[in-house]
C-alpha positions in Angstrom: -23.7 -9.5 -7.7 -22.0 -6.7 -5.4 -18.5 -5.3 -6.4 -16.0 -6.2 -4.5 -15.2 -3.5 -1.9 -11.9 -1.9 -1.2 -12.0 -1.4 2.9 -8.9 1.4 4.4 -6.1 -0.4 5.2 -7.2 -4.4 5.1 -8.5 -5.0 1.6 -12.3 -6.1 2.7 -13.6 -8.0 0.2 -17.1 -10.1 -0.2 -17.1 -14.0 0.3 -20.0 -16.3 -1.2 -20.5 -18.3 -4.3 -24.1 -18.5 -6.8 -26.9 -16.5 -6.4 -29.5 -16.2 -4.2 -26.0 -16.1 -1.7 -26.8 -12.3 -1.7 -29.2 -9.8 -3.1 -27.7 -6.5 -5.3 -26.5 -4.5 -3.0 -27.1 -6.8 -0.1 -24.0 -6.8 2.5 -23.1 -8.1 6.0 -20.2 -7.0 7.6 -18.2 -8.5 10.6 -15.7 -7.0 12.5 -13.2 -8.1 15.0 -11.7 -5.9 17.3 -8.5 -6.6 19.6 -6.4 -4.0 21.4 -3.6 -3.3 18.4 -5.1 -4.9 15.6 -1.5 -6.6 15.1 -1.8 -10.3 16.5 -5.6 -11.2 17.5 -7.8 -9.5 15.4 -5.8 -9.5 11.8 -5.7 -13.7 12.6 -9.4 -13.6 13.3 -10.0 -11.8 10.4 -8.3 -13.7 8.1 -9.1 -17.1 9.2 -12.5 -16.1 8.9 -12.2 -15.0 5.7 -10.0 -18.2 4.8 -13.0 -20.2 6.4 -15.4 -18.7 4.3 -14.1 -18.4 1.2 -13.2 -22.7 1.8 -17.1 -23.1 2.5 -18.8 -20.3 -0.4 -16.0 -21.0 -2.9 -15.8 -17.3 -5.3 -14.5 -14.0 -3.0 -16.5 -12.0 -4.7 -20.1 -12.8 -4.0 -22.0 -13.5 -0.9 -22.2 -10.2 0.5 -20.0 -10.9 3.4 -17.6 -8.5 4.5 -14.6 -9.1 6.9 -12.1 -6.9 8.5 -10.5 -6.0 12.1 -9.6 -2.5 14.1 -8.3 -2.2 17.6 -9.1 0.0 20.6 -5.6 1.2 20.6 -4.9 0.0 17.1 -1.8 0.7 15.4 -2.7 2.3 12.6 -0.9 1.6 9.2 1.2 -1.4 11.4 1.6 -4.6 10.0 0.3 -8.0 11.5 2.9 -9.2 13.5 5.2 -11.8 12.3 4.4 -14.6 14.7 0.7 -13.9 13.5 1.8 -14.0 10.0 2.9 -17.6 10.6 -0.2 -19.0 12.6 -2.2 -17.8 9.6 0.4 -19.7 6.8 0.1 -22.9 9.1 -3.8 -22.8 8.6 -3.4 -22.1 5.2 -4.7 -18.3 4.9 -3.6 -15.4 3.4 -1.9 -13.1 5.5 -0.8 -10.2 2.4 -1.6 -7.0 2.2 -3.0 -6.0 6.0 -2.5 -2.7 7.7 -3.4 -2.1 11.1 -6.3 0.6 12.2 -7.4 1.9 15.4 -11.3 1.4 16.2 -13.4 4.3 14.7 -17.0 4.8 15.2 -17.5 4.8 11.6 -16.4 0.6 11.9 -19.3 0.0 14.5 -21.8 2.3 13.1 -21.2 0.2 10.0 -20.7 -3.1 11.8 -23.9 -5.6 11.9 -21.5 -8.4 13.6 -18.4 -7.1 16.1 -16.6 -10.2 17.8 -14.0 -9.1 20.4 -11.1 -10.9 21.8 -12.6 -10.2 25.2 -15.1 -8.8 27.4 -13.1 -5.4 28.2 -12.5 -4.9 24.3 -16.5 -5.6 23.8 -17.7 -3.0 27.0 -15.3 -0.9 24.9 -17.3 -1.3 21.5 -20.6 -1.0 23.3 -19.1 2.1 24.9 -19.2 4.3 21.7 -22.5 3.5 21.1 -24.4 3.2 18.2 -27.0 0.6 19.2 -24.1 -1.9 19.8 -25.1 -3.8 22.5 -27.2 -6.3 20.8 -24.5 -6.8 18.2 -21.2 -6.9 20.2 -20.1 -10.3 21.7 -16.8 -11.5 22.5 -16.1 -14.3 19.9 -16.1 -17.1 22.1 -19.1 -15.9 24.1 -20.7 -15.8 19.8 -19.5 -19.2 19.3 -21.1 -20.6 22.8 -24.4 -18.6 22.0 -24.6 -19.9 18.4 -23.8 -23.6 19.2 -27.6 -23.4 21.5 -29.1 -22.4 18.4 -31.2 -24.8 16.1 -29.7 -23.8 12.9 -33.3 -25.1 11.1 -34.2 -21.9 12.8 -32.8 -20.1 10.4 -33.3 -18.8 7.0 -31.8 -21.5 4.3 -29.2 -19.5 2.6 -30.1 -20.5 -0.8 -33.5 -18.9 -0.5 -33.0 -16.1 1.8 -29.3 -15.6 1.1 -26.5 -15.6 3.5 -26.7 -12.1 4.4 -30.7 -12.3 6.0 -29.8 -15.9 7.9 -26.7 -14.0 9.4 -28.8 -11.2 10.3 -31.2 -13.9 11.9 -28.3 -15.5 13.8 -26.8 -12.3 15.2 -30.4 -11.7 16.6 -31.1 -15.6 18.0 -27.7 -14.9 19.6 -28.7 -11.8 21.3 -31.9 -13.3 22.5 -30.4 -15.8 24.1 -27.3 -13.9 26.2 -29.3 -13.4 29.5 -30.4 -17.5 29.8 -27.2 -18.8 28.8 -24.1 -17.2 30.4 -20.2 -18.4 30.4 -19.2 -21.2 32.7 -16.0 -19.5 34.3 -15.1 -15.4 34.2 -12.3 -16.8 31.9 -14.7 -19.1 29.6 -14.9 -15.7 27.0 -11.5 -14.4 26.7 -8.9 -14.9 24.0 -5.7 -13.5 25.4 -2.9 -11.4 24.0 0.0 -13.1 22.7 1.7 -9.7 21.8 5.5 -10.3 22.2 5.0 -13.8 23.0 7.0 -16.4 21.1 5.5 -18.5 18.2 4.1 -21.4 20.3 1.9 -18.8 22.3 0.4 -17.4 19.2 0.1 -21.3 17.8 -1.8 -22.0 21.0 -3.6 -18.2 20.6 -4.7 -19.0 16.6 -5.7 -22.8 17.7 -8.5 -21.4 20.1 -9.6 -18.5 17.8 -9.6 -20.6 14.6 -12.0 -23.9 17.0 -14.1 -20.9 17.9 -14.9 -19.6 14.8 -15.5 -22.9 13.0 -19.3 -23.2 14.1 -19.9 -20.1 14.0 -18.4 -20.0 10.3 -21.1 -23.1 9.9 -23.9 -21.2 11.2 -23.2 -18.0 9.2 -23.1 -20.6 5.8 -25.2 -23.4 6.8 -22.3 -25.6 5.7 -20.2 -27.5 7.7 -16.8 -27.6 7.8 -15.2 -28.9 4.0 -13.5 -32.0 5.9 -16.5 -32.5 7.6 -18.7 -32.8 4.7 -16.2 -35.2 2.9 
């Protein structure tokens, strides 16, 4: 089993349950990047987290890793307080984040980045590092990974989570020419930043419907209610 890991600023940790979730040493890491890395991208990040600690049960195997930056993040900020509350209404934790601004060091590391939208992800791709196959907006992900037969894909309890979401990142990528978004504004999550609370609601609604299948896919499990 990994240790957990202690990312700057956001507490990163590893989600998964019983081995063969992940190999020693075995990690995949997800980012999601927004403009401040106050309202957007700390929600993302924790319902994701939330999501798959509900499917993989213990935090601290797995070999996923989740955590957020923005392009003109405010570093050492915390998550706004509207955001705070879309997050307590789904039931996830919100303590302990800090806001960061997007360094090259995050992509470099990053084998998944999900962006709010399309300008934040020509930014990622941008700074280079081989992005481009790995860099989607999150809802253009979630489009791309509902076209995808998940018995495709490596089962997780042989292969471990970490090798079938390296398999679904690359299925994803193949398939971004051949299956493009129906409207210009079909891949954008926008900024609720000093919006009041039903904006951000209406903001953490669409992010956390996004992000169930492509929680699913990453796991292989469904959502909990659906699987009851």
């Amino acid at each position: 089993m990994t240790a957990p890991e202690t990312g700057r600023g956001i507490g990163t940790e590893y989600v998964g349950s019983t081995a063969p979730l992940a190999l020693p040493g075995d990690s995949f890491r997800i980012l999601h990047v927004s403009t401040g890395n106050v309202c957007r991208s700390p929600i993302t990040e924790r319902l994701t987290r939330h999501a798959l600690a509900d499917r993989l049960g213990d935090p601290l195997a797995g070999g996923l890793i989740v955590e957020s930056a923005g392009t003109w993040g405010h570093e050492g900020a915390p998550m706004e307080a509207n955001a705070e509350q879309v997050l307590a209404d789904f039931g996830a934790d919100a303590s302990g984040f800090v806001g960061r601004e997007l360094l090259d060091d995050h992509v470099i590391r990053a084998d998944l980045v999900l962006t709010a939208t399309r300008d934040h992800r020509a930014q990622v791709i941008s700074m280079g590092h081989s992005a481009g196959l790995r860099t989607f907006t999150l809802k253009e992900f979630t489009r791309l990974v509902q076209a995808i037969d998940p018995t495709t894909l490596p089962d997780p309890l042989e292969g471990g989570v970490v090798g079938r979401a390296r398999a679904l990142v690359r299925a994803a990528a193949a398939l971004r020419g051949w299956l493009l978004a129906p409207s210009v504004e079909a891949d954008e999550v926008y900024d609720p930043y000093g919006a009041p609370l039903p904006f951000f609601q209406a903001v953490g609604g669409e992010i956390n419907e996004a992000l169930d299948p492509v929680v699913a896919a990453l796991t292989g499990k469904p959502t909990p209610s659906a699987r009851a």
